[in-house]
C-alpha positions in Angstrom: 30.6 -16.2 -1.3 27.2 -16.7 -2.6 23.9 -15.3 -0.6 20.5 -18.0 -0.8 17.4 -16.1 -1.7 14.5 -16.8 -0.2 10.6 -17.0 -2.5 8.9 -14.1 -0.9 5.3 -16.1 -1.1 7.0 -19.3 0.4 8.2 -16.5 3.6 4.8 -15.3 4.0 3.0 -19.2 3.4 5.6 -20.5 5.7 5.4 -18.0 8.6 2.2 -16.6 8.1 3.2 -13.1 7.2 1.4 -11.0 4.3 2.7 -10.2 1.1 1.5 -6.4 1.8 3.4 -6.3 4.5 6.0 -7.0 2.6 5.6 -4.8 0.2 5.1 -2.2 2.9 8.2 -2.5 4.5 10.0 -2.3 0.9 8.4 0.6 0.3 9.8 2.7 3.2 13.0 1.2 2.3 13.4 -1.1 5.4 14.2 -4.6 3.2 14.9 -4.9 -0.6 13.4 -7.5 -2.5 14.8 -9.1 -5.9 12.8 -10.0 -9.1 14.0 -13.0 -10.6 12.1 -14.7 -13.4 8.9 -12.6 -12.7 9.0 -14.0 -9.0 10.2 -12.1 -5.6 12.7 -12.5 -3.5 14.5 -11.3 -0.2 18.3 -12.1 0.0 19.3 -14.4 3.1 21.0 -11.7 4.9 18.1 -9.3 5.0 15.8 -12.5 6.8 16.7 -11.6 10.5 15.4 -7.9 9.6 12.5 -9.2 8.2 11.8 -11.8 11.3 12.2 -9.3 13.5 9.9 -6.5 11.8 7.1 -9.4 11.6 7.5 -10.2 15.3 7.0 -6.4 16.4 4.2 -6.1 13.3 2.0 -9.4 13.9 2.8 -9.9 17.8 3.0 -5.8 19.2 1.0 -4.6 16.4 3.2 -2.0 15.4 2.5 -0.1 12.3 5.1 0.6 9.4 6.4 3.7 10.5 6.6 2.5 13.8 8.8 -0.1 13.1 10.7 2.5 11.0 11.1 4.7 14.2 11.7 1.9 16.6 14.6 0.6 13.9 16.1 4.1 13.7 16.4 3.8 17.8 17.7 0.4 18.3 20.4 1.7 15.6 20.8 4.7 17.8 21.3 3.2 21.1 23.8 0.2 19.6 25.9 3.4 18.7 25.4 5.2 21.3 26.4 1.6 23.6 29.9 1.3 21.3 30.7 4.9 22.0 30.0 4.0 26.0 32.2 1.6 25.9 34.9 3.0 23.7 34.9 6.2 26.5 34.8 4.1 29.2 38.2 2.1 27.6 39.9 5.4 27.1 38.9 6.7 30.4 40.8 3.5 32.1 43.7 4.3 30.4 43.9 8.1 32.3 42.7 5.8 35.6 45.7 3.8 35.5 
């Protein structure tokens, strides 16, 4: 299966993003970038991260380790919802 790459400067012209931010959010580990050929690049699969740290960056103005926190809890809770719901399946079964 092969992954498209996406020009970090072409992200950043085409949705207005900076390439500090970028950096930034590589830094604390939240997205990887790839060098290729002396230029940067973010892996297709990492893009709905990187949409979604913008959005809560440029339109909430939430700094870098706020968006690390606020990812850590949005993890948090999606486990905490499967674990909800695989209780709530085994507690049907003892219902029944």
């Amino acid at each position: 299966m092969k992954t498209s790459i996406i020009k970090i400067t072409e992200y950043c012209s085409c949705c207005h993003a900076e390439v500090d931010f970028i950096d930034s959010l590589e830094e604390v580990g939240l997205i990887e970038t790839s060098v290729i050929e002396g230029e940067r690049f973010i892996h297709e699969d990492q893009l709905a991260d990187l949409e979604r740290y913008s959005t809560w960056h440029y339109e909430m103005d939430i700094n870098i380790e706020g968006i690390d926190a606020l990812r850590n809890a949005v993890k948090k809770m999606h486990q905490l919802q499967s674990e909800i719901a695989s209780l709530r399946e085994k507690l049907r079964i003892y219902e029944d």
